[in-house]
N, CA, C and O of each residue as an XYZ file, in Angstrom:
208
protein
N     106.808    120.446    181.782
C     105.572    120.328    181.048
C     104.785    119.138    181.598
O     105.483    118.158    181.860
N     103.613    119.036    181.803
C     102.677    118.042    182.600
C     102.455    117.332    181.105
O     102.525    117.831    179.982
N     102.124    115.797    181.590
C     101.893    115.025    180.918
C     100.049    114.845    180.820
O      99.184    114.632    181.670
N     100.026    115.074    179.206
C      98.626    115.230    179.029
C      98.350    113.528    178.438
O      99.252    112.940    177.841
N      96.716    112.737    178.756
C      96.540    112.102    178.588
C      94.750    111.915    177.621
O      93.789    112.578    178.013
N      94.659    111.206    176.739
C      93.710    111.231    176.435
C      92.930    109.883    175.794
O      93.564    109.087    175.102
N      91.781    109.733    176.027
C      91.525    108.248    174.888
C      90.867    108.185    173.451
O      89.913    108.944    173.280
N      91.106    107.686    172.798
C      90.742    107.033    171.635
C      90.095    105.565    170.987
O      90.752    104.525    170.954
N      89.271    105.636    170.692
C      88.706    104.217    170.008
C      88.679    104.572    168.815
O      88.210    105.584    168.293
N      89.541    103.132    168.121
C      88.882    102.459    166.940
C      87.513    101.928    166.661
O      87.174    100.915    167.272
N      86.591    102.543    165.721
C      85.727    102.109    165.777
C      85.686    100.473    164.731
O      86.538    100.130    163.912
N      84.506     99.770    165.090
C      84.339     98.350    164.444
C      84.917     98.255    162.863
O      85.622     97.366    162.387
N      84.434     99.357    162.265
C      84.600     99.680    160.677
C      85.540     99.596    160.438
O      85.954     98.772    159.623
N      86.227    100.387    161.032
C      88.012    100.906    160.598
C      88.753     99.421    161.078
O      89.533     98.993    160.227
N      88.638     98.688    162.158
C      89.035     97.598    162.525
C      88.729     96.283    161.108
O      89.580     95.921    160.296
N      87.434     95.849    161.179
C      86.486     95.229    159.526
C      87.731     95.737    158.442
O      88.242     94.916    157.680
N      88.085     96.930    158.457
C      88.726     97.797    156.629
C      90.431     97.573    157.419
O      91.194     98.412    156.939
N      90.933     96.928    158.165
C      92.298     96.918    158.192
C      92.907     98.036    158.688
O      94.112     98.116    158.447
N      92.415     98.908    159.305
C      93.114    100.417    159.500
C      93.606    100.383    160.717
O      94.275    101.397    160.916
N      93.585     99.822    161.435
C      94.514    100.062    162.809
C      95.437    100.290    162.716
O      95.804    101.281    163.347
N      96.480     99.539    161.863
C      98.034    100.201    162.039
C      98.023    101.614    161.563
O      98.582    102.500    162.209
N      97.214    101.900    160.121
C      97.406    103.121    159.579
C      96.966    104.353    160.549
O      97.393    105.505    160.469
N      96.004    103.846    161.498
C      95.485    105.242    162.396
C      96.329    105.416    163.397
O      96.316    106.479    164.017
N      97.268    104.322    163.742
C      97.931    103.989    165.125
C      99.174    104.835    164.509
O      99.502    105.759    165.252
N      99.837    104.740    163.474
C     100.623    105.533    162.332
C     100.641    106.895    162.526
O     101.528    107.672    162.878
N      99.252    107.056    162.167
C      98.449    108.609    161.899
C      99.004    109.609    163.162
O      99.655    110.654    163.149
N      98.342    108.658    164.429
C      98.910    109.222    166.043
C      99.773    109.360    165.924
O     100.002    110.558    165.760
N     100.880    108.568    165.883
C     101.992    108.590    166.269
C     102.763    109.810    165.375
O     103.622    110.419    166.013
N     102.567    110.209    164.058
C     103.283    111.003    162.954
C     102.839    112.496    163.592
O     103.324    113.600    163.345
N     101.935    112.198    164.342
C     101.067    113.649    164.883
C     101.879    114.102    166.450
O     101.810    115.222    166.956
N     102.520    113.097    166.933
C     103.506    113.501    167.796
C     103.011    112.980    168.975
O     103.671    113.184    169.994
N     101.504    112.053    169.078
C     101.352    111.061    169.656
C     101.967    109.894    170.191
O     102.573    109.112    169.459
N     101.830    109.694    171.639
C     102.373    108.062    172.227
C     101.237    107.386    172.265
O     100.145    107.891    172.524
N     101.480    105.989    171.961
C     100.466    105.278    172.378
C     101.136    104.447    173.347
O     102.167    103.814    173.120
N     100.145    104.494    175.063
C     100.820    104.171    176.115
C      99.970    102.476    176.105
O     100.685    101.506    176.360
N      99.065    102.336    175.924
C      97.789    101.449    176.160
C      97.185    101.154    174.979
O      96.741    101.955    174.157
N      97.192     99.579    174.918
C      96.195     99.502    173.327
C      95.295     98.167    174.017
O      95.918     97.216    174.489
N      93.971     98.191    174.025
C      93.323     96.936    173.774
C      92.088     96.882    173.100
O      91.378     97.815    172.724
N      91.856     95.159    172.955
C      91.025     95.218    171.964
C      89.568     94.337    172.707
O      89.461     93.209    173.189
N      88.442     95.639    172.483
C      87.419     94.732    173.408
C      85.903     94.451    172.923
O      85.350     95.402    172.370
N      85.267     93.415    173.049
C      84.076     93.561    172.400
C      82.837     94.027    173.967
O      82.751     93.797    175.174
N      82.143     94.744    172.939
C      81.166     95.364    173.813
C      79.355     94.593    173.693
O      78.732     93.959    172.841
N      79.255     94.788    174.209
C      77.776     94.575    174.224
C      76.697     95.402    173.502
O      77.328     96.421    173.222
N      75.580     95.556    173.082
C      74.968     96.581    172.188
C      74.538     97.413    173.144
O      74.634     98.610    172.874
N      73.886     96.990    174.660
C      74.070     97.791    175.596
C      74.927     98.361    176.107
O      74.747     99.532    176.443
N      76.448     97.556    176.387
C      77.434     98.820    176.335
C      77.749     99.721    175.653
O      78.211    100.786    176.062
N      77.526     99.394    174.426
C      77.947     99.911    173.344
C      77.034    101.432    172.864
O      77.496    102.405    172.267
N      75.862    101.257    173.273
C      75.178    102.526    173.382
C      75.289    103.336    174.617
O      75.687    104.496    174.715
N      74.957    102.697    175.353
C      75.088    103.507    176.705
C      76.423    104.257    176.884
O      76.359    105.250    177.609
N      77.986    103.860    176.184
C      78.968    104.584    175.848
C      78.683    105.903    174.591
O      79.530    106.793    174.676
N      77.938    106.054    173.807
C      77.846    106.584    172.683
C      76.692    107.584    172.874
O      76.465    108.466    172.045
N      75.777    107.368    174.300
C      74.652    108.102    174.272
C      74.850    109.531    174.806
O      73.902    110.315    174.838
């Protein structure tokens, strides 16, 4: 079986409300690995230009 890969962000909110472990949880109960975690601040220009 090939190893499938995919990404995910936490958005600012859920980070602000404490939820990282619970979503990181969520993945993982769903049969998810988490290979890679970081934590980065963006710019409002990065930050759109990702979202546009």
């Amino acid at each position: 079986m090939a190893l499938e890969r995919t990404f995910s962000m936490i958005k600012p909110d859920a980070t602000r409300r404490n939820l990282t472990g619970a979503i990181t949880r969520m993945l993982e109960e769903a049969g998810l690995r988490v290979i890679a975690s970081r934590r980065v601040w963006m710019s409002r220009r990065e930050a759109e230009g990702f979202y546009a």
